[in-house]
LUMDO-669951 format. One record per residue (C-alpha): x, z, y; residue number from 0. Coordinates in steps of 0.5 Angstrom, whole numbers, plus 500, padded with zeros to 3 digits. Each point is the difference from the previous one (the first is absolute). Layout:
// residues N
@px->X; pz->Z; py->Y; resi->NUM $
...
// end
This chain:
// residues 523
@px->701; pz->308; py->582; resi->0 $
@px->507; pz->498; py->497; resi->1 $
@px->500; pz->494; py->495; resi->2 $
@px->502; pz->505; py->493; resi->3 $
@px->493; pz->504; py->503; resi->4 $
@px->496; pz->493; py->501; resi->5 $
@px->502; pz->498; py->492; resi->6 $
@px->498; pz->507; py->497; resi->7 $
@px->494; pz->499; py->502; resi->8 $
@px->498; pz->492; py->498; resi->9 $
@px->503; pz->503; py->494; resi->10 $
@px->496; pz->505; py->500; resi->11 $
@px->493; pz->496; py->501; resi->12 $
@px->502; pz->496; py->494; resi->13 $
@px->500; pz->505; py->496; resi->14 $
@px->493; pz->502; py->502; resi->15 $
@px->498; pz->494; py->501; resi->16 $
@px->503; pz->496; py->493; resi->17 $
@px->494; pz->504; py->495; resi->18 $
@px->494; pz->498; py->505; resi->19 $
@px->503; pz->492; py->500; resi->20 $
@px->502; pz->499; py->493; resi->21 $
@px->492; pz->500; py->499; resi->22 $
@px->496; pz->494; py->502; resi->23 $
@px->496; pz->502; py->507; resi->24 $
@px->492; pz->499; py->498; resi->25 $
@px->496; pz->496; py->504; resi->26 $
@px->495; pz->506; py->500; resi->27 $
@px->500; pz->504; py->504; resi->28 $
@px->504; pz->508; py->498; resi->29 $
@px->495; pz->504; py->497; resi->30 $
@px->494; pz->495; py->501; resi->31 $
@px->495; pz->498; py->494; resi->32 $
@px->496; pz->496; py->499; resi->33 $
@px->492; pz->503; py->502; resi->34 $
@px->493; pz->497; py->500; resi->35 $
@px->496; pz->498; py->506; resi->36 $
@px->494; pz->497; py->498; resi->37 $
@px->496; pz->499; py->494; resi->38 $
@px->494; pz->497; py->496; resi->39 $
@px->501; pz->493; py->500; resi->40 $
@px->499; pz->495; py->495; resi->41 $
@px->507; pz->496; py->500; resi->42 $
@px->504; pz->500; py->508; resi->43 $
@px->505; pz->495; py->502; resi->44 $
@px->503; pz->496; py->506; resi->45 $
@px->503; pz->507; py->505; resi->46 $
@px->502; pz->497; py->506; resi->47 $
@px->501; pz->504; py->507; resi->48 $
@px->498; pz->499; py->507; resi->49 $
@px->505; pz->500; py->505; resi->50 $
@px->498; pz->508; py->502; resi->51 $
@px->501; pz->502; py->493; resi->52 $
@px->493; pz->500; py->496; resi->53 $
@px->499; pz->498; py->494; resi->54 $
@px->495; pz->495; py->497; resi->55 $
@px->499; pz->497; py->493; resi->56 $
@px->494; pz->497; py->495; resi->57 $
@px->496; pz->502; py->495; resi->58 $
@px->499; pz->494; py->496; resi->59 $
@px->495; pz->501; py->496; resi->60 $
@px->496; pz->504; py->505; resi->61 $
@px->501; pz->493; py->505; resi->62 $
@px->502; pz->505; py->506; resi->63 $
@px->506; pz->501; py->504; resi->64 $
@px->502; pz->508; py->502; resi->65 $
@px->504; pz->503; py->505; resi->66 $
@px->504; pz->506; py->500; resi->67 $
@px->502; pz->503; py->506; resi->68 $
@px->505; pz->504; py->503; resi->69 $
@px->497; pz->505; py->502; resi->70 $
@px->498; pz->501; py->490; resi->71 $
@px->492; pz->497; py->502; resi->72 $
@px->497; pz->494; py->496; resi->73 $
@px->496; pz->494; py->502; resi->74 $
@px->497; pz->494; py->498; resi->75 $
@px->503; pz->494; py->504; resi->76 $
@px->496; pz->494; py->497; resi->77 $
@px->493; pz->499; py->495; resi->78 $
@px->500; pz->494; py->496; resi->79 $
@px->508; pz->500; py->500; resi->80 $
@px->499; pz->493; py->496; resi->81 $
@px->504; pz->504; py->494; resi->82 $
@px->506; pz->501; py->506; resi->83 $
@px->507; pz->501; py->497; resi->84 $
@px->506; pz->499; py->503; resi->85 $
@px->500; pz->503; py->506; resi->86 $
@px->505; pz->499; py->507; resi->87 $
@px->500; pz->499; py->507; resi->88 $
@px->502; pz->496; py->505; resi->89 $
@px->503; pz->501; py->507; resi->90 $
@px->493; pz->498; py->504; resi->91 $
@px->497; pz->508; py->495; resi->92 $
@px->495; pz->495; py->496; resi->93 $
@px->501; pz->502; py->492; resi->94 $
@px->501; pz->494; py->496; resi->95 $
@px->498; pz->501; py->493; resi->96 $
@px->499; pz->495; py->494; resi->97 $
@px->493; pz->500; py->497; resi->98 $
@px->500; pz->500; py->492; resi->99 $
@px->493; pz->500; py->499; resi->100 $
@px->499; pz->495; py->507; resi->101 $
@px->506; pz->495; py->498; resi->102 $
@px->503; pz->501; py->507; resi->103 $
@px->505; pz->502; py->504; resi->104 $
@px->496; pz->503; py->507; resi->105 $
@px->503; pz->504; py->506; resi->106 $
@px->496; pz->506; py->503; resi->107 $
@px->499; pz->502; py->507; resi->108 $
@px->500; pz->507; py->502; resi->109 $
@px->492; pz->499; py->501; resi->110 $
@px->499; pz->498; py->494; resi->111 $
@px->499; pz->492; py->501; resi->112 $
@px->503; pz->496; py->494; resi->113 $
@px->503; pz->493; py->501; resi->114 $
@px->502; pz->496; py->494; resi->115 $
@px->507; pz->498; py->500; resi->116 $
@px->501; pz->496; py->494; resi->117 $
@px->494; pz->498; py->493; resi->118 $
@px->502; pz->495; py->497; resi->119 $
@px->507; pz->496; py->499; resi->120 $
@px->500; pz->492; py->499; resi->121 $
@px->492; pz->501; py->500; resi->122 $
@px->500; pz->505; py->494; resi->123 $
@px->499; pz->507; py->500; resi->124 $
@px->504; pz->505; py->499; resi->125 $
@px->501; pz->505; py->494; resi->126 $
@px->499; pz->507; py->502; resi->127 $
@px->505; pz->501; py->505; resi->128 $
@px->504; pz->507; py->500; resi->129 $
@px->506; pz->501; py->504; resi->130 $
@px->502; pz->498; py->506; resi->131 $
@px->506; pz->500; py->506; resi->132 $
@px->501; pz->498; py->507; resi->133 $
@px->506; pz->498; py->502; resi->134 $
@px->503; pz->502; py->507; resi->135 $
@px->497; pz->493; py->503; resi->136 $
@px->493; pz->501; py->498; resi->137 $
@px->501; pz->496; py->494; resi->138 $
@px->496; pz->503; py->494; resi->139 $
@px->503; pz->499; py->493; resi->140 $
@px->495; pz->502; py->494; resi->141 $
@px->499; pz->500; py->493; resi->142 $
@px->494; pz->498; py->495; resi->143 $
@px->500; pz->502; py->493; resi->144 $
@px->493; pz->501; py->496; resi->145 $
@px->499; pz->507; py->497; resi->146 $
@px->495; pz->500; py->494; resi->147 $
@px->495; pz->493; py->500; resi->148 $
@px->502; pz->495; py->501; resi->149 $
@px->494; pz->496; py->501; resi->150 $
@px->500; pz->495; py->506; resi->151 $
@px->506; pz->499; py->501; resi->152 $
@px->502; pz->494; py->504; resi->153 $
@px->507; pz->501; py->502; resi->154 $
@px->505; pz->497; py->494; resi->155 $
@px->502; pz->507; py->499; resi->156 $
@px->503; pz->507; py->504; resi->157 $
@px->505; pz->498; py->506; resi->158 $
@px->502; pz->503; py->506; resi->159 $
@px->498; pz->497; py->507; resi->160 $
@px->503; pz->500; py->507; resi->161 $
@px->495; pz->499; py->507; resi->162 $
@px->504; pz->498; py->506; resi->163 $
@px->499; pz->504; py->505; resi->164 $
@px->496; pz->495; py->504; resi->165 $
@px->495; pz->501; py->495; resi->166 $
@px->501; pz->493; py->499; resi->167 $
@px->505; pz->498; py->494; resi->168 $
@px->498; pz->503; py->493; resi->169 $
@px->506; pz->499; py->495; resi->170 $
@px->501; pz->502; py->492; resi->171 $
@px->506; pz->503; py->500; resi->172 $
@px->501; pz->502; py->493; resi->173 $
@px->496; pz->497; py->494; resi->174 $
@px->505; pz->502; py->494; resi->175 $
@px->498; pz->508; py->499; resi->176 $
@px->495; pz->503; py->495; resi->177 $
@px->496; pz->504; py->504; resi->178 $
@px->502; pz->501; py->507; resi->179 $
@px->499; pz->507; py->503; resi->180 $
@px->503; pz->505; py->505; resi->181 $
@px->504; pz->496; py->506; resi->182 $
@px->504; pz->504; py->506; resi->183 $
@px->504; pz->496; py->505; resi->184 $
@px->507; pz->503; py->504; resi->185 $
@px->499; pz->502; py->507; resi->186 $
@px->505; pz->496; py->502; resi->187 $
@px->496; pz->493; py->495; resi->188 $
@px->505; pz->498; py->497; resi->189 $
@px->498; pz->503; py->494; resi->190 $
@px->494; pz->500; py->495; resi->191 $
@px->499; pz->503; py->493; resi->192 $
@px->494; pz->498; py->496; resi->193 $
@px->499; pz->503; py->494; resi->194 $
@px->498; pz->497; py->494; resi->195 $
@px->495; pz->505; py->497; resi->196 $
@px->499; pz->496; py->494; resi->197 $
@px->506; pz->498; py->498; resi->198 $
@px->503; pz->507; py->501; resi->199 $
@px->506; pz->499; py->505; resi->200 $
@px->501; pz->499; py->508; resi->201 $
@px->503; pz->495; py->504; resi->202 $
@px->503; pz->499; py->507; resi->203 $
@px->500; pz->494; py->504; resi->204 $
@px->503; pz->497; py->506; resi->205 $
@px->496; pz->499; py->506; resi->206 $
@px->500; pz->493; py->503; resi->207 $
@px->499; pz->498; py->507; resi->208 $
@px->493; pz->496; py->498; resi->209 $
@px->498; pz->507; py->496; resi->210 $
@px->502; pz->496; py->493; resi->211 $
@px->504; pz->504; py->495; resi->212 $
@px->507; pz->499; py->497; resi->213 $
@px->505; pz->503; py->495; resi->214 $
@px->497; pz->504; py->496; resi->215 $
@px->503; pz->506; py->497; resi->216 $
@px->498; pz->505; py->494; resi->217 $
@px->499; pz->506; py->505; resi->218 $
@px->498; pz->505; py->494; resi->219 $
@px->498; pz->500; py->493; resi->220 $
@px->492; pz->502; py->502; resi->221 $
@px->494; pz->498; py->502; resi->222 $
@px->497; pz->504; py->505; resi->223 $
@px->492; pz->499; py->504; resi->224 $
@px->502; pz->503; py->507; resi->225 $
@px->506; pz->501; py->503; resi->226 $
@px->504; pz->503; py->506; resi->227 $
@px->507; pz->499; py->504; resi->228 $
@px->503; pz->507; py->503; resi->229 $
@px->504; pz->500; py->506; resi->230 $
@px->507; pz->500; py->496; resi->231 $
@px->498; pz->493; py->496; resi->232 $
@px->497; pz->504; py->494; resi->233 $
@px->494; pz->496; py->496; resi->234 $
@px->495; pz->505; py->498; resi->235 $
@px->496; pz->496; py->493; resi->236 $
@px->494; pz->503; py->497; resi->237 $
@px->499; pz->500; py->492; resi->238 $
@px->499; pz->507; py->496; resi->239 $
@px->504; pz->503; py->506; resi->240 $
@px->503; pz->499; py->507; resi->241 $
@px->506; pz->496; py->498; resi->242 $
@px->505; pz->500; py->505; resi->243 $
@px->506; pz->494; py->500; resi->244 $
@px->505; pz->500; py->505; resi->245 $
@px->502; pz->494; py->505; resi->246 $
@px->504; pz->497; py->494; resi->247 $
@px->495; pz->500; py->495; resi->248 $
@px->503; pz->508; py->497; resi->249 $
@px->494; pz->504; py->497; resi->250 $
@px->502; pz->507; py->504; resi->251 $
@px->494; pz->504; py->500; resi->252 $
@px->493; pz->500; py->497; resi->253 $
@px->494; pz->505; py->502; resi->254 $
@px->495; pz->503; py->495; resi->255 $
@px->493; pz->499; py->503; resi->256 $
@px->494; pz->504; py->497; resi->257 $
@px->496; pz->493; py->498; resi->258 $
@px->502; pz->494; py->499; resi->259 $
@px->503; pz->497; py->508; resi->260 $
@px->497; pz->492; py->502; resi->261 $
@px->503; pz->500; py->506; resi->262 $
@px->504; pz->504; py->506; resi->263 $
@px->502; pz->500; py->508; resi->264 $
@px->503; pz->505; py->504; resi->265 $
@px->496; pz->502; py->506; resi->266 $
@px->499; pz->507; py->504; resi->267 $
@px->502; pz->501; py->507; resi->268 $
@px->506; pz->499; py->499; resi->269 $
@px->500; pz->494; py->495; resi->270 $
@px->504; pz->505; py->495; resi->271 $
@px->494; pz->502; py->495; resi->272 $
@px->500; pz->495; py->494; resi->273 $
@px->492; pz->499; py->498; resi->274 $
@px->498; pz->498; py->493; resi->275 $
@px->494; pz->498; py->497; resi->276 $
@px->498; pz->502; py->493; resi->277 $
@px->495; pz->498; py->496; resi->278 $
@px->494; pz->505; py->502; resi->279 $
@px->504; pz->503; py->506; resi->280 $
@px->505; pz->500; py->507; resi->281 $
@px->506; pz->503; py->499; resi->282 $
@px->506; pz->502; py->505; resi->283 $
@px->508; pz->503; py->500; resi->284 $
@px->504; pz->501; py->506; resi->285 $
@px->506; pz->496; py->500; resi->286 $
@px->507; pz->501; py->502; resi->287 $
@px->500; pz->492; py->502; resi->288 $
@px->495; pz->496; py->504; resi->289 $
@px->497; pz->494; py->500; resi->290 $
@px->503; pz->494; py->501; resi->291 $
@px->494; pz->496; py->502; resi->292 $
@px->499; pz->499; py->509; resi->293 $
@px->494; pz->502; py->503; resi->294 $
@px->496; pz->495; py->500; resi->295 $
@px->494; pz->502; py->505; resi->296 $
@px->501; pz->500; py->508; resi->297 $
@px->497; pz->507; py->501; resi->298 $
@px->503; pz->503; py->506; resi->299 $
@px->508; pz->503; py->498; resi->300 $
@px->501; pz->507; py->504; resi->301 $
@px->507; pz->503; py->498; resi->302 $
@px->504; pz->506; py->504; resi->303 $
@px->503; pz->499; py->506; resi->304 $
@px->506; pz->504; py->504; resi->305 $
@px->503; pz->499; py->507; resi->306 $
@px->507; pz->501; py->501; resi->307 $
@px->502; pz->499; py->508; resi->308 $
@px->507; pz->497; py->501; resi->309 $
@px->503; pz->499; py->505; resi->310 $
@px->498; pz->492; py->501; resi->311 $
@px->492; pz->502; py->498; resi->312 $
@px->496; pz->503; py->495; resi->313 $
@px->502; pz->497; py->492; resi->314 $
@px->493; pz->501; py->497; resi->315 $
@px->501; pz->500; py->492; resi->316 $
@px->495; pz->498; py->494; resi->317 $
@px->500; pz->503; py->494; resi->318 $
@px->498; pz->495; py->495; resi->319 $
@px->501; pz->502; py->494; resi->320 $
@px->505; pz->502; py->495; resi->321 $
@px->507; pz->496; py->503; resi->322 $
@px->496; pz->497; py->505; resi->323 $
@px->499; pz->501; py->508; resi->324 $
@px->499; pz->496; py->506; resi->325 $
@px->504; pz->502; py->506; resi->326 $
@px->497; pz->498; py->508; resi->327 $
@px->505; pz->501; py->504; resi->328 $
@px->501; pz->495; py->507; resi->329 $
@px->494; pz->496; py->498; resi->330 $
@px->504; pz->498; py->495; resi->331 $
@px->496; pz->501; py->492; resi->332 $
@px->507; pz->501; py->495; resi->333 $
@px->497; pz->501; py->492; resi->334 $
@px->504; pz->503; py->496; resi->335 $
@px->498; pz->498; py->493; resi->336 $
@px->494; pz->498; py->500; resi->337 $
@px->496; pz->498; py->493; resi->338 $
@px->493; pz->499; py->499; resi->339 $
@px->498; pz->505; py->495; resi->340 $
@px->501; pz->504; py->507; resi->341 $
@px->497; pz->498; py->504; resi->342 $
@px->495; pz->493; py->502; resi->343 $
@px->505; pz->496; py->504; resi->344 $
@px->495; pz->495; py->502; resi->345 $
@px->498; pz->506; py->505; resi->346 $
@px->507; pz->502; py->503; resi->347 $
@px->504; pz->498; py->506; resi->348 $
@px->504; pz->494; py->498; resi->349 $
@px->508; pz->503; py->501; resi->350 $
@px->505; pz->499; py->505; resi->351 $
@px->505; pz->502; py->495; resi->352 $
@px->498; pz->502; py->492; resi->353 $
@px->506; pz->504; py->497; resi->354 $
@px->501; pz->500; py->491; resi->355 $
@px->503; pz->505; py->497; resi->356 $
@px->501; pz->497; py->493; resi->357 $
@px->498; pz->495; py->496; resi->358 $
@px->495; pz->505; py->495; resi->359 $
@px->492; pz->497; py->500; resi->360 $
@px->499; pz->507; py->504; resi->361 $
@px->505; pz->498; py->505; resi->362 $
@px->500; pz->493; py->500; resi->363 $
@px->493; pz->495; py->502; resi->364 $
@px->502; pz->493; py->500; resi->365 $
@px->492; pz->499; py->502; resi->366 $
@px->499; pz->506; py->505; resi->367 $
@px->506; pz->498; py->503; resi->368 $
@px->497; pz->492; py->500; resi->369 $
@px->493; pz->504; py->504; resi->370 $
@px->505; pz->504; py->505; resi->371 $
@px->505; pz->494; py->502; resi->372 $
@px->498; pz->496; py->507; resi->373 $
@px->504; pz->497; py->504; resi->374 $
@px->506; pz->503; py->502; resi->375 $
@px->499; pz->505; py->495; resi->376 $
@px->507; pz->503; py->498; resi->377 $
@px->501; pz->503; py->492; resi->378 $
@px->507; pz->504; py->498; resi->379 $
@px->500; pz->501; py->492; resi->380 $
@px->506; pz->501; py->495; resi->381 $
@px->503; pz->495; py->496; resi->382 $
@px->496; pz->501; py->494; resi->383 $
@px->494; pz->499; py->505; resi->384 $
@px->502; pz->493; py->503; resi->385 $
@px->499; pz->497; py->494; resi->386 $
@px->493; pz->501; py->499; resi->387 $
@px->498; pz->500; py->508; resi->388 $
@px->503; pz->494; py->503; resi->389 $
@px->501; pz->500; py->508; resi->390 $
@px->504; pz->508; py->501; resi->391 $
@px->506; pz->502; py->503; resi->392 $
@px->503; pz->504; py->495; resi->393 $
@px->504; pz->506; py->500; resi->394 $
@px->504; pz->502; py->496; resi->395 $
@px->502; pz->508; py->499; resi->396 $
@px->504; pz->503; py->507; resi->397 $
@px->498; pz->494; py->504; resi->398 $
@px->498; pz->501; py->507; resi->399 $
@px->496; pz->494; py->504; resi->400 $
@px->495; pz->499; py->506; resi->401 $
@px->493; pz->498; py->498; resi->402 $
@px->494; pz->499; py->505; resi->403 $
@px->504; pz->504; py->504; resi->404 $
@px->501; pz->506; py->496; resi->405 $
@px->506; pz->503; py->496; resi->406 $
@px->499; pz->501; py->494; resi->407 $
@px->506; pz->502; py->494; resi->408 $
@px->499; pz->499; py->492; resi->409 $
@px->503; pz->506; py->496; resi->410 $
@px->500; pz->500; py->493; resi->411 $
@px->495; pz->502; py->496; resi->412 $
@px->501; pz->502; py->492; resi->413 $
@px->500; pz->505; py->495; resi->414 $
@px->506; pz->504; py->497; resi->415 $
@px->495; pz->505; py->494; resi->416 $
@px->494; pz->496; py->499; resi->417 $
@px->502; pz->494; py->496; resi->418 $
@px->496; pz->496; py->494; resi->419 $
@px->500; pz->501; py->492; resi->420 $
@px->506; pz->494; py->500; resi->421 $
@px->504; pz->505; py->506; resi->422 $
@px->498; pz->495; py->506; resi->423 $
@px->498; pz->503; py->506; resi->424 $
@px->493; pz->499; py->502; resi->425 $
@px->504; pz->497; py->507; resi->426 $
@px->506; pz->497; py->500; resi->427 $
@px->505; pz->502; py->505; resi->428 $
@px->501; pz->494; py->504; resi->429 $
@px->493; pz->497; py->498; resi->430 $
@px->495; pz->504; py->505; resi->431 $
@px->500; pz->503; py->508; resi->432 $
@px->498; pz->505; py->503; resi->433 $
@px->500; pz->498; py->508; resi->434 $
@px->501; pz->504; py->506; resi->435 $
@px->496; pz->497; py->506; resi->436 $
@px->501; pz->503; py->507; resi->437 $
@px->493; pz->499; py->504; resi->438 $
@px->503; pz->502; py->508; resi->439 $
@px->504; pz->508; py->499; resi->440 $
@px->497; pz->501; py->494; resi->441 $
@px->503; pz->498; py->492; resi->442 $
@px->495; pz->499; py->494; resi->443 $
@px->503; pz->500; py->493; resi->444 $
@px->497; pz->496; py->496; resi->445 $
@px->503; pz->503; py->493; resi->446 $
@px->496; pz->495; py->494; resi->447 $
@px->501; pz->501; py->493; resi->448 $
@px->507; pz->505; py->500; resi->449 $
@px->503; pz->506; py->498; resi->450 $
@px->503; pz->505; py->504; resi->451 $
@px->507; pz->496; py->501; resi->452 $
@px->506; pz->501; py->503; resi->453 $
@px->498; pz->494; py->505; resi->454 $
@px->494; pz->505; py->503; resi->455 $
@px->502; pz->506; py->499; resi->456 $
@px->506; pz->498; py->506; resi->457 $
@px->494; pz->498; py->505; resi->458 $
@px->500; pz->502; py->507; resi->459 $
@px->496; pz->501; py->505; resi->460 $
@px->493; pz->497; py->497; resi->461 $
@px->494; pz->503; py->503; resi->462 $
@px->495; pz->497; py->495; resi->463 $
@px->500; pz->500; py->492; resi->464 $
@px->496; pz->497; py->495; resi->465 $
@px->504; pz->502; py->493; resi->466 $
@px->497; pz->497; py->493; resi->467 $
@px->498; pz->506; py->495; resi->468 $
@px->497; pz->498; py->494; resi->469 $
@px->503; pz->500; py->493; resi->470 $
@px->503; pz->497; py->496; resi->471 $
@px->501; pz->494; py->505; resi->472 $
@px->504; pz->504; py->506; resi->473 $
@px->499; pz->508; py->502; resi->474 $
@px->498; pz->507; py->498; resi->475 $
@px->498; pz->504; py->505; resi->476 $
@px->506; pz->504; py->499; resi->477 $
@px->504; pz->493; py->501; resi->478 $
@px->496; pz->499; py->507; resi->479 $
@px->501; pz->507; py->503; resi->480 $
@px->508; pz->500; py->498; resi->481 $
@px->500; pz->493; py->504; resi->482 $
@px->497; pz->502; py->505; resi->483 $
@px->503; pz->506; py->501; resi->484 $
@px->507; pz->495; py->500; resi->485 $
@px->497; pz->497; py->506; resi->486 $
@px->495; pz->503; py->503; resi->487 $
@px->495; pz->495; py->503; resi->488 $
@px->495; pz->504; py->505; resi->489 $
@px->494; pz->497; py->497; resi->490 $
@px->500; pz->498; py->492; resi->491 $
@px->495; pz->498; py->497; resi->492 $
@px->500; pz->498; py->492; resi->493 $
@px->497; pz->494; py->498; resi->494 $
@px->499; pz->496; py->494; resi->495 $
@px->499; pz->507; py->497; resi->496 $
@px->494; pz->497; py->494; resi->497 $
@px->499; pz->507; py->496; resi->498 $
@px->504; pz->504; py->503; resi->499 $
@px->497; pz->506; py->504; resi->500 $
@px->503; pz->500; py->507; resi->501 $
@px->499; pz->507; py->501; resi->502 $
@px->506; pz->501; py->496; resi->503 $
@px->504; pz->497; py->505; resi->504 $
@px->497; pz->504; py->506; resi->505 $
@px->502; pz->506; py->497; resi->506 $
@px->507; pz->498; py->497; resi->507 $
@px->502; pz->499; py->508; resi->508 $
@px->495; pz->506; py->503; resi->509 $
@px->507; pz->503; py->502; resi->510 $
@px->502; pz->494; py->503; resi->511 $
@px->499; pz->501; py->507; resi->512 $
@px->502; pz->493; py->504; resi->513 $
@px->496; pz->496; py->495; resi->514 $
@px->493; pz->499; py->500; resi->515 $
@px->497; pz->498; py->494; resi->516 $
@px->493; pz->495; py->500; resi->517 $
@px->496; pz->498; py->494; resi->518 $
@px->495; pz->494; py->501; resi->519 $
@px->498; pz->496; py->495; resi->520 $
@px->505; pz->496; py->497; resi->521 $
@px->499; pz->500; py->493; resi->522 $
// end
């Protein structure tokens, strides 16, 4: 294709496209609405998922906690709950819950069997405690205000509250709020945002190495009981509506709710469902963003596989999620960005090499990274990247190296069409790479967030491609299949692909013989 038949065609997407971007893109998903699940409770709370997917919440006064399940069954997980609140669970699959009525934070094993973590701080009693957050470490940050009678109060009034991870360092972490409430934390734990319910605002708090708290920042001007982090660092309050705020602090979007919301937490199989509790009901909406939040249980992790034969053995690929892969070629394990919201790391072969698109939350794990690395690991990342992950050879586009003897090039990877409200693109030429791994006389393209530019529409010779397609961030379906169409890889498949039906795909390159289109799953 010539380059005047090239640009017409760019030119031609933008108009189509500039109408559709000129309008914020909705945290939920398109068409979705928000439906009720269950109902007839007196007052629900706390939502927290399980690392399948199932939801459980509390009734407060009804002293019972509730699971809902994937498959829309209702059951009550524990009588005698001690007036349970805030829920959540850690990576062994106990649920942690704060006691209002009990006055105590205790952990919940999946038998049942209950284990107090903490009662009492410097000898006295708590409030009532409500909300809570467990770091990536294990350590439990938790709020404890007093609602209604305030008889028998022993603390000096409502703080929050950090438990080391070893159960055995309690410290006051923030003793100058009104009534503390909703607390949600970073996945990366770097971050912690604690609503003042009583003084109507919310604030955001660096975490230090010794769990203790600093910088304090005014986030958003509300209170909020419950909240929730979803995969692009949007803040999810609950006040008379589900407010939602972006990473800046920006209020971007609200969603209505039949009752009054408490509390909120995504879960569903594919961690791409927002819960809301609200006073006498469960409610759901599917979303268009995922989930923040890693998998806090071990349960055993199965994801897709295929075989590829090479001419030096077989390359076995995984497909994790979303950007996500492993690749196991030689007895060597090659991560291509790993980020614990997709998998549970703990569990994974620890990697030879470890691949990084770009510096994005859904790209970039500084922490996954840490549970991969062993000795001799190798990380190849951008320039943007190296400043977050310590260690890496960088690559900076059209570079080519000799890595754990593979051979890999780092291709740009940007957007021409898709841009910002303030005309940035999302991914800045020069900034990101697409990289080309050759595994024995097979080439596999690894494109990360990009459009279909000059650079890849150049490419010869791939026999395996995996192209992002999901809007606004990177491709259409149109923009994919025109790529492919450019280069013809042998075997494509879309990733990173969120909302967008990969059928369209398929049927876009039905004609195209030489090219045979996969879809796993890699939203």
């Amino acid at each position: 294709m010539d380059r005047k038949l090239y640009v017409l065609i760019v030119l031609l997407l933008v108009v189509a496209i500039t109408g559709w971007c000129a309008e914020k893109l909705s945290v939920v998903a398109p068409g979705a609405k928000v439906e009720k699940l269950t109902g007839g409770f007196r007052f629900t709370e706390g939502p927290a998922a399980d690392a399948n997917g199932n939801v459980f919440f509390s009734d407060i006064p009804n002293n019972r906690i509730h699971k809902w399940s994937l498959d829309g069954k209702l059951s009550t997980f524990r009588e005698d709950s001690g007036g349970a609140n805030g829920l959540y669970f850690d990576k062994k699959g106990n649920l942690l819950a704060c006691e209002g009525g009990g006055r105590r934070l205790v952990a919940i094993d999946p038998k049942g069997k209950v284990t107090v973590l903490a009662e009492k701080y410097q000898d006295k009693r708590f409030n009532s405690l409500n909300d809570l957050w467990i770091d990536p470490n294990g350590g439990v940050y938790f709020t404890d205000p007093r609602y209604g009678n305030r008889d028998n109060m022993e603390q000096d009034g409502e703080h929050v509250y950090y438990l080391s991870a070893d159960r055995k360092k309690l410290i006051r972490v923030i003793d100058d709020m009104v009534r503390p409430n909703g607390v949600i934390g970073t996945p990366d734990g770097k971050l912690l945002y604690v609503a003042d319910h009583g003084g109507g605002k919310t604030f955001v708090y660096n975490i230090n190495e010794d769990g203790t708290l600093s910088n304090k920042k005014l986030f958003a001007p509300d209170g909020s009981d419950g909240m929730a982090i979803d995969n692009e660092g949007n803040v999810y309050l609950t006040t008379r509506v589900v407010v939602v705020y972006d990473k800046n602090g920006q209020k971007i979007e609200t969603i209505e709710v039949p009752e009054g919301p408490a509390n909120v937490c995504f879960g569903g199989k594919d961690n791409q469902t927002l819960f809301i509790t609200a006073r006498t009901a469960l409610y759901s909406v599917r979303m268009r963003v995922k989930g923040a939040e890693e998998k806090q249980t071990t349960a055993e992790q199965k994801f897709e596989e295929d075989i590829i034969k090479t001419s030096a053995g077989d390359l076995k690929i995984t497909f994790i999620g979303h950007g996500t892969l492993m690749f196991t070629y030689g007895g060597k394990i090659i991560h291509v960005d790993p980020v614990r919201r997709e998998a549970n790391y703990t569990e994974m072969p620890k990697a030879d090499l470890i691949l990084v698109t770009h510096e994005h939350g859904d790209h970039l794990d500084a922490k996954a990274i840490e549970i991969l690395r062993k000795e001799g690991t190798q990380l190849v990342l951008t320039k943007a990247c190296s400043g977050k992950v310590a260690g890496g050879v960088v690559m900076q586009n059209g570079d080519e190296k000799t890595v754990r003897g593979l051979r890999i090039e780092a291709l740009p990877a940007y957007n021409i069409v898709h841009k910002r409200s303030n005309g940035e693109p999302y991914h800045p030429k020069g900034q990101g790479n697409g990289y080309v791994i050759t595994f024995g006389n097979k080439k596999v393209y690894v494109a990360g967030d990009t459009e279909n530019i000059p650079e890849m529409r150049k490419l010869t010779k791939i026999d395996i491609a995996f192209l992002p397609m999901n809007l606004p961030y990177t491709m259409t379906p149109e923009m994919v299949a025109d790529a492919a169409k450019a280069f013809e890889p042998k075997i494509l498949y879309p990733y990173h692909y969120g909302q967008i039906d990969p059928s369209k795909l398929v049927n876009l390159l039905k004609d195209s013989k030489d090219i045979e289109v996969r879809v796993r799953k890699m939203r």
